[in-house]
C-alpha positions as CSV (number, residue, x, y, z in Angstrom):
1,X,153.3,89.7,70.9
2,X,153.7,87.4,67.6
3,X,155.7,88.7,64.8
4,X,154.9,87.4,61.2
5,X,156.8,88.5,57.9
6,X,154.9,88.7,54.7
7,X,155.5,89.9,51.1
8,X,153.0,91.9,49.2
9,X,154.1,92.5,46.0
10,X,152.9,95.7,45.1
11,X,154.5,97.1,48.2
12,X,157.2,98.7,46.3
13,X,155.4,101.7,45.3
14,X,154.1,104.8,47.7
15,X,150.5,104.5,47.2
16,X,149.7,101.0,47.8
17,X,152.5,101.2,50.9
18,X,150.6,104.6,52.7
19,X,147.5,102.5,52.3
20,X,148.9,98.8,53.4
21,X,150.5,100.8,56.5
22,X,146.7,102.3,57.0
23,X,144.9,99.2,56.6
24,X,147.6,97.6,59.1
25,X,148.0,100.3,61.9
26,X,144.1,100.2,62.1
27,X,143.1,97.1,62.8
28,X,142.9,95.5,66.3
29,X,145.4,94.1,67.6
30,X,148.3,95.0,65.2
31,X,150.9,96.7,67.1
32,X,153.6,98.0,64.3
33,X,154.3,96.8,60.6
34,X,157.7,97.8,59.1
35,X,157.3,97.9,55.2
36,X,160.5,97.1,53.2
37,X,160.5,99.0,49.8
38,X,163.1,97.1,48.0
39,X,161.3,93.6,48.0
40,X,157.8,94.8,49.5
41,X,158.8,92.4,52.6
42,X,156.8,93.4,55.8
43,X,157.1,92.3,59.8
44,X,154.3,92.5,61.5
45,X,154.2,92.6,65.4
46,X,150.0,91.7,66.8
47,X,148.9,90.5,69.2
48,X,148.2,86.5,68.9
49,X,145.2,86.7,71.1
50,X,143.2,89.2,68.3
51,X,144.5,87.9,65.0
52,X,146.7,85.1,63.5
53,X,148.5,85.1,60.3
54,X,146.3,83.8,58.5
55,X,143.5,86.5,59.5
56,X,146.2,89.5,58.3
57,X,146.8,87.7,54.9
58,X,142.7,88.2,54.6
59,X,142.6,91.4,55.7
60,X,145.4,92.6,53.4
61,X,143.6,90.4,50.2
62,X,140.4,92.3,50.9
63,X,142.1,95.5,49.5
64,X,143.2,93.7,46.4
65,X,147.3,93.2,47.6
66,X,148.6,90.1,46.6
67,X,150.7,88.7,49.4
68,X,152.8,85.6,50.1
69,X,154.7,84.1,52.7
């Protein structure tokens, strides 16, 4: 198991967090995300052999988030 840490700006407010944790918790290969609400900071835990961190910044930019390292 990797663990990566982005920050997604908009992941201060409830809706765009219940459907960041949704997108997360169903894809492939990603084992937990813990979502911080003061700063929108979240830890991933996946599995390197199914994604890299790269692949999750896609995946969460496809659903119009704006994330950063």
């Amino acid at each position: 198991m990797q663990t990566t840490t982005l920050y997604v700006r908009e992941a201060t407010a409830e809706g765009p967090i219940l459907n960041l944790e949704s997108i997360l918790l169903n894809t492939d290969g990603v084992e937990r995300a813990i979502i911080d609400v003061e700063d929108g900071e979240i830890k991933i835990e996946y599995s390197e052999e199914k994604l890299s961190p790269d692949q999750l910044v896609t995946l969460i930019e496809q659903y119009g988030l704006n994330v950063t390292k």
